[in-house]
C-alpha positions as CSV (number, residue, x, y, z in Angstrom):
1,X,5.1,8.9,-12.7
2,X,2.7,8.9,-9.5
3,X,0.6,6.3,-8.5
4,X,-2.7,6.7,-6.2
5,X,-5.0,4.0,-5.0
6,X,-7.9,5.2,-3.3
7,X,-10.1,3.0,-1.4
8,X,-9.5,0.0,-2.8
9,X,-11.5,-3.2,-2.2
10,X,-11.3,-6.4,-3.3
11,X,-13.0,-9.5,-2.5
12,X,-13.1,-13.4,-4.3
13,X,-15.7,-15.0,-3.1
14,X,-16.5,-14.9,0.4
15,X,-13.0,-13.8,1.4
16,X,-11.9,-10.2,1.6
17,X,-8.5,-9.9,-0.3
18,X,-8.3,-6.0,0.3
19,X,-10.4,-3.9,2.7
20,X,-10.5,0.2,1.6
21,X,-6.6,0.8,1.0
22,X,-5.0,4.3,0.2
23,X,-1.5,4.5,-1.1
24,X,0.7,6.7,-3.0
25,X,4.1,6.4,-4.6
26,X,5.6,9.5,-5.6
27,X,7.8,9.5,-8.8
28,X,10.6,8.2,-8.9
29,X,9.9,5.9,-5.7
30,X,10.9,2.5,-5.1
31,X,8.1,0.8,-2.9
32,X,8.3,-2.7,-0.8
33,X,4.7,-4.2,-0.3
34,X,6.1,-6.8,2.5
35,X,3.7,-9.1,4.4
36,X,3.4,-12.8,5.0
37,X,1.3,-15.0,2.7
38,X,-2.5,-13.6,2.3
39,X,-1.7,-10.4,3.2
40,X,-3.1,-8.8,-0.2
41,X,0.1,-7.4,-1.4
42,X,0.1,-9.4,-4.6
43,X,-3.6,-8.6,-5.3
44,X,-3.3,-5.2,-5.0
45,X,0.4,-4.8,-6.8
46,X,-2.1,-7.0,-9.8
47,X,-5.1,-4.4,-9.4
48,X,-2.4,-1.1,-10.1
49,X,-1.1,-3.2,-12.8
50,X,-4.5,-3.6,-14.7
51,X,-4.4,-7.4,-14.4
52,X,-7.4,-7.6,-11.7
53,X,-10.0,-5.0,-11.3
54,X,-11.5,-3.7,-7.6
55,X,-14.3,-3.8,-6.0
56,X,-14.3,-0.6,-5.3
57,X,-12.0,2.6,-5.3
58,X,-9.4,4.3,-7.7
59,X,-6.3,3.8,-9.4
60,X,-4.4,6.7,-10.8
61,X,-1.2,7.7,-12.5
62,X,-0.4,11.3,-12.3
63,X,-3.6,12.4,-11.5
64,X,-5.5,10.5,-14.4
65,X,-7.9,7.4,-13.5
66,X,-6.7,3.9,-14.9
67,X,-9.1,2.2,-12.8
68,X,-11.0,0.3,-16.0
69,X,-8.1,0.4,-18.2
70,X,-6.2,-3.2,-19.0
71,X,-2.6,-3.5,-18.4
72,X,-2.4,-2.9,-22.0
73,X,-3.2,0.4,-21.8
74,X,-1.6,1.3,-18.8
75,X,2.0,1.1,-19.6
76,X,3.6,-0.7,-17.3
77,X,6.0,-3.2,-17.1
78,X,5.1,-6.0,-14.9
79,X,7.7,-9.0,-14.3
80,X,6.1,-12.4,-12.9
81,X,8.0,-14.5,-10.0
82,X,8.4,-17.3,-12.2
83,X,9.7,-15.6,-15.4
84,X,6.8,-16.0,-17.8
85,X,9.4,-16.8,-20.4
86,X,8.4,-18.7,-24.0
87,X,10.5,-21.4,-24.1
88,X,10.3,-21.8,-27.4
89,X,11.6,-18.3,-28.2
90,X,15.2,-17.2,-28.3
91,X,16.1,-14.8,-25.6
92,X,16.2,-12.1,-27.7
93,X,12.5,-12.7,-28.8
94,X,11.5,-13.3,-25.3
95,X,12.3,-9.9,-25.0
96,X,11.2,-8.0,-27.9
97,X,7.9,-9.7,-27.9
98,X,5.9,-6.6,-26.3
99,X,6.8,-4.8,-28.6
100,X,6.5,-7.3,-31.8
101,X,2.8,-7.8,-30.8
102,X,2.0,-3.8,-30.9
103,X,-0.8,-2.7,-33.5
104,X,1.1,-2.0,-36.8
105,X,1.2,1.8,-36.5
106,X,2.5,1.8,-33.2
107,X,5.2,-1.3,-33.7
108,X,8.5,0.3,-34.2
109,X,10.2,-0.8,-37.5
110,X,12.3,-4.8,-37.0
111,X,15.6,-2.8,-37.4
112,X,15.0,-0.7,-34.2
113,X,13.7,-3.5,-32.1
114,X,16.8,-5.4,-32.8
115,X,19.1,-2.0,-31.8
116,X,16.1,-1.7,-28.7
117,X,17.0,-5.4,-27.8
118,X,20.3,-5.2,-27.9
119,X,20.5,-2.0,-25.9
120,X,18.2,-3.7,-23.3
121,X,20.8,-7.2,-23.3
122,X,23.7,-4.9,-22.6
123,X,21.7,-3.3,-20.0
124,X,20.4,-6.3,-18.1
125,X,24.4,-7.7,-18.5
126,X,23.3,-10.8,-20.9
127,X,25.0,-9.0,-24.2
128,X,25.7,-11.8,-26.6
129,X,23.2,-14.3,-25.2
130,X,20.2,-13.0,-27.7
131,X,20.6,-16.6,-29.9
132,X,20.4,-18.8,-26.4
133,X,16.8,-20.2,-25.0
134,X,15.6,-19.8,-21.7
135,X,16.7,-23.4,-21.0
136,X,20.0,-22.6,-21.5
137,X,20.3,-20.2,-19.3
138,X,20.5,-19.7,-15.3
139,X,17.9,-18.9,-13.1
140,X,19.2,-15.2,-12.2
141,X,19.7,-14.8,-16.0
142,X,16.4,-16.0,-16.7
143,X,15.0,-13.0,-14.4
144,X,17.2,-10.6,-16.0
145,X,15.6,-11.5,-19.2
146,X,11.7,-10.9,-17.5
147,X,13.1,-7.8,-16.6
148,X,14.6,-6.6,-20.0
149,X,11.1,-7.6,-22.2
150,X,9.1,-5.6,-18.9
151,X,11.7,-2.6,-20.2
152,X,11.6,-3.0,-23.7
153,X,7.8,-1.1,-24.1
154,X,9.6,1.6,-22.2
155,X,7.2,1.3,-18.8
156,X,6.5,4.6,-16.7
157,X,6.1,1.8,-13.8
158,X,8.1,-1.2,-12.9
159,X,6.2,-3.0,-10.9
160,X,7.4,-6.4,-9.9
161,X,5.9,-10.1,-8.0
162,X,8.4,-11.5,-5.9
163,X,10.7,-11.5,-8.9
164,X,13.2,-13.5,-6.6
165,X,11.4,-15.9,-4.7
166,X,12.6,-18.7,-7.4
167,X,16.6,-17.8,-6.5
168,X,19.0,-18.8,-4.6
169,X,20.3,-16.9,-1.6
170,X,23.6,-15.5,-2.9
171,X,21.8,-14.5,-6.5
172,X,19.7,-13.0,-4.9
173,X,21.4,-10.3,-2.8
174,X,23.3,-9.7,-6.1
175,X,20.3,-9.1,-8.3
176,X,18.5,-7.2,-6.0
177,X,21.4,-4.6,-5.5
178,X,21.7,-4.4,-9.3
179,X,17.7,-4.0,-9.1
180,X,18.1,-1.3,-7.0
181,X,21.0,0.0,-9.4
182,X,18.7,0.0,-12.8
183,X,15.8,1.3,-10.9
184,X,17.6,4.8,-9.9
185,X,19.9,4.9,-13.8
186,X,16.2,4.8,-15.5
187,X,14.1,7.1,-13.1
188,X,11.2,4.8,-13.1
189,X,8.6,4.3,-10.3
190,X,8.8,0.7,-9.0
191,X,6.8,-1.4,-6.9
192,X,7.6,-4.9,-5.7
193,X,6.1,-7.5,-4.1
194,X,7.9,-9.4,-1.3
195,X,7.8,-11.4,1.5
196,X,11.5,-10.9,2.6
197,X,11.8,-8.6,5.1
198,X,16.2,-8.1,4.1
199,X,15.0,-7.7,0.7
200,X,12.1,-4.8,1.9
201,X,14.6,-3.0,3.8
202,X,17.4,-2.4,1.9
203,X,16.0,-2.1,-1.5
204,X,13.0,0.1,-0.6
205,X,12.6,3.9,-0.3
206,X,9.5,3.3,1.9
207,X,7.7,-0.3,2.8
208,X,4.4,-0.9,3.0
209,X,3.7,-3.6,5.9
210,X,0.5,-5.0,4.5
211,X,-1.7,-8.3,6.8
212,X,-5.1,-9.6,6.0
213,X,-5.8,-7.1,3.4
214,X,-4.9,-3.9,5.6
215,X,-2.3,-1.5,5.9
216,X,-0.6,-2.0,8.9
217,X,2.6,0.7,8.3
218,X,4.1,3.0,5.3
219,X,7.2,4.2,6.5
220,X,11.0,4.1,5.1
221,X,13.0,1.1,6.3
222,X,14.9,2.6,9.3
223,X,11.2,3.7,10.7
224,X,9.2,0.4,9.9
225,X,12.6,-1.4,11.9
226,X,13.1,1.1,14.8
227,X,9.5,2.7,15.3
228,X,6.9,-0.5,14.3
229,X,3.6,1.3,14.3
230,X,1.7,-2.2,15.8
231,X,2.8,-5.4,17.5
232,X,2.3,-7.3,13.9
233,X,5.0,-4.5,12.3
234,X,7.3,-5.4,15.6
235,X,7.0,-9.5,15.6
236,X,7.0,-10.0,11.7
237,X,9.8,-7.4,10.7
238,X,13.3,-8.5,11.8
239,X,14.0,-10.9,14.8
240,X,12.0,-10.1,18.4
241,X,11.0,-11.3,21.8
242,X,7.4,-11.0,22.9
243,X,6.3,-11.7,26.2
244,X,2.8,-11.5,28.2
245,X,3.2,-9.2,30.7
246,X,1.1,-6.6,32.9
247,X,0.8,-2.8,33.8
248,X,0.5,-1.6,37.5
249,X,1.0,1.5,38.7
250,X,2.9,2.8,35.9
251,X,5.5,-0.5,36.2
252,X,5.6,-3.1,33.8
253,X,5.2,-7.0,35.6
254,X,6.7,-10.1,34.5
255,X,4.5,-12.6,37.0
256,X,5.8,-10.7,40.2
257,X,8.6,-9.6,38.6
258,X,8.5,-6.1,38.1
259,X,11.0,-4.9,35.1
260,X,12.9,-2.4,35.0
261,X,11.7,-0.6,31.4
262,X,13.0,2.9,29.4
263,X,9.9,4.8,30.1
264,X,6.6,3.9,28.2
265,X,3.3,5.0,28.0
266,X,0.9,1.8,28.0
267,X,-1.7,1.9,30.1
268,X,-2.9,-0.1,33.3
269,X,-3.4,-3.5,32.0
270,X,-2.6,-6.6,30.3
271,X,0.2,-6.5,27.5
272,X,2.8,-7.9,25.2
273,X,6.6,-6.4,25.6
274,X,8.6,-6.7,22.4
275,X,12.1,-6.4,22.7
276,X,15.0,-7.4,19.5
277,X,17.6,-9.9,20.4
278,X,20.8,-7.0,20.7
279,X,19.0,-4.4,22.3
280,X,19.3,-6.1,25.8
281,X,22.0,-6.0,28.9
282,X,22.2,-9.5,30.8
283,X,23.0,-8.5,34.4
284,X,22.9,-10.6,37.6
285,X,20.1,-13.1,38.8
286,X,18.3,-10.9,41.5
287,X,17.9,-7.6,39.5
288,X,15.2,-6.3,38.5
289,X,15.1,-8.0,35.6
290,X,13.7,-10.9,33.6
291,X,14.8,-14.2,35.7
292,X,16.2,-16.7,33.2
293,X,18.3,-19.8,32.6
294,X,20.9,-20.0,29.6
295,X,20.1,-23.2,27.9
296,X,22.3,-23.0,24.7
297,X,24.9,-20.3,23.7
298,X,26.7,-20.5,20.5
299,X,28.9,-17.9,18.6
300,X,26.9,-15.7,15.6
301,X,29.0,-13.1,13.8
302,X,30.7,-11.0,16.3
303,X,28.6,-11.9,19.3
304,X,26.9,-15.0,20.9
305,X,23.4,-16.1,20.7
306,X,22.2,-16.9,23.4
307,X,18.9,-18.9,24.6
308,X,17.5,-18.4,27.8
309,X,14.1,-20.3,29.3
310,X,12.3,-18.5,32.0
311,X,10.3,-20.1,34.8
312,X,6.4,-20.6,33.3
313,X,7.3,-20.2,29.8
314,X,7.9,-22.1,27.2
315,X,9.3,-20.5,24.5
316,X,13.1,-19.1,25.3
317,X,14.2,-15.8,24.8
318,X,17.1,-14.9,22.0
319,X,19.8,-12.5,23.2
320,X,22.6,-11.5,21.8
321,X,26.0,-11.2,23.8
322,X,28.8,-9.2,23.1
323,X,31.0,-9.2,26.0
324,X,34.6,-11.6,26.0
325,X,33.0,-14.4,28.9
326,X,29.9,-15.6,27.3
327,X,27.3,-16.8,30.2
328,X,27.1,-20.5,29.4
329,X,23.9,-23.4,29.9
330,X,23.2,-23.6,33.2
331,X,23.7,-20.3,34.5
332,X,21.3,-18.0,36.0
333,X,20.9,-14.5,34.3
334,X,18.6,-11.4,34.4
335,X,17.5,-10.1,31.4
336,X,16.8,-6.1,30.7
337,X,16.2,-5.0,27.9
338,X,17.4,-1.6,26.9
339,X,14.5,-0.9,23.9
340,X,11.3,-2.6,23.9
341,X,7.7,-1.5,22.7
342,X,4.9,-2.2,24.6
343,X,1.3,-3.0,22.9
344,X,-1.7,-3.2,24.5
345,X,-3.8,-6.8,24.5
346,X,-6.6,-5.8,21.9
């Protein structure tokens, strides 16, 4: 099942939530809506769902406009950050309750939603826990269970709200790999909404980079990491370094340092290099390269993180160091970096 959303606005109030977005997810995708808080990704993942309404635009699945139609109508399964469970109900009812409250002729008889339930809890790896109440559970199984009752109406879309946000660390990598697992056994179209950039990258076919109610990027994971189309896409996905710097002559200028770059095509000119952490060589003081001071170096994995301060700034650099003799606090360092992006001051 396709999804296209055409011009989409959305405003509350005097505050524009979504400003005149396009997107499409092909069938069969798994799409990341990443950006920080505010961004609109939630708003808009709500307005393809049928739970808010735009402004303006289009929502379509396969070609047919669902614009006006309630999530009811739109078959999807939607599953909330913080459960949604009923308490009160056993887990099994928890998740047979979509389809329980169908109109008669469309509810399936009570013996096949106790074989569809069943099915669903063998799926979701909580077989034999039907009898238990939320409550009793964990918090990883009490997502699994949002995630079997979104199923159990048999959803053309999976569309999800940061459905790990409420998780710890370590249940989180494993739910999102068995996520990722259920999302390619049932050939649905999924959307999710997160603002975990790990989580983005390795569950998604393609992210969408979204900030103050725009479209910053779509692009798969390896792109949006190794290509950011903007310095937002650069600072807020995966660690960087961002310094002021100017453009003369074709040579990028640290103060009246002039750097040593791979070639680049910013113009004369104030601007911002970005630069990751690993993708730097430290050489001697004197080269032309960034002058620093190492101020704290500790090991991290298989290299050393290093923090450097340069002369007139405040904030240190992050490096990474791979080598067997660590430079240590104190000593003086240049800094090149081997990949950096460089954005013009808008």
């Amino acid at each position: 099942m396709g999804i296209t959303v055409s011009g989409i606005s959305k405003r509350f109030g005097g505050f524009t939530a979504l400003g005149d977005i396009d997107l499409e997810a092909k069938p069969g995708e798994f799409l990341a809506l990443l950006g920080p808080s505010g961004s609109g990704k939630t708003t808009l993942l709500r307005i393809i769902a049928g739970l808010e309404f735009p402004d303006a635009g289009t929502v379509a699945f396969d070609g047919v406009d669902v614009t006006n139609q309630p999530i009811t109508d739109r078959g999807v399964g939607f599953v909330f950050q913080q459960y949604a469970l009923f308490r009160h109900m056993t887990v099994a009812d928890n998740v047979a309750f979509g389809l329980t409250v169908r109109k008669k002729r469309d509810r399936p008889a009570k013996a096949e939603i106790a074989r569809r339930v069943e099915e669903l809890l063998d799926l979701v790896h909580l077989k034999g826990l039907g009898r238990r109440y939320p409550a009793q559970l964990s918090g990883g199984q009490r997502q699994r269970v949002a995630l079997a009752r979104a199923l159990a109406v048999e959803p053309r879309i999976l569309l999800l709200d940061e459905p790990f946000g409420a998780l710890d660390a370590k249940v989180r990598k494993d739910l999102r790999r068995w996520l990722r697992e259920l999302h390619d056994r049932m050939g649905l179209t999924s959307i999710f909404v997160t603002h975990d950039q790990e989580e983005a990258l390795e569950l998604a076919d393609r992210v969408v980079v979204m900030d103050h109610g725009k479209i910053e990027q779509i692009a798969t994971p390896e792109t949006i990491y190794n290509d950011p189309a903007s310095a937002f896409v650069f600072d807020f996905v995966g660690e960087s370094n961002r310094l002021p710097i100017s453009v003369r002559g074709g040579t990028a200028h640290f103060g009246q340092h002039p750097l040593d770059l791979p070639p680049h095509e910013a113009a004369d000119g104030e601007a911002t290099l970005f630069f990751r952490p690993h993708d730097v060589e430290i050489v001697d003081d004197g080269a032309p390269a960034l002058p620093a001071v190492v101020t704290l170096a500790r090991p991290r994995g298989g290299a050393t993180r290093i923090e450097a301060s340069i002369t007139g700034r405040e904030a240190p650099l992050e490096l990474d160091y791979k080598g067997d003799a660590p430079p240590r606090p104190g000593d003086r360092i240049g800094v090149r970096p081997l990949r950096a992006r460089l954005f013009g001051v808008q």
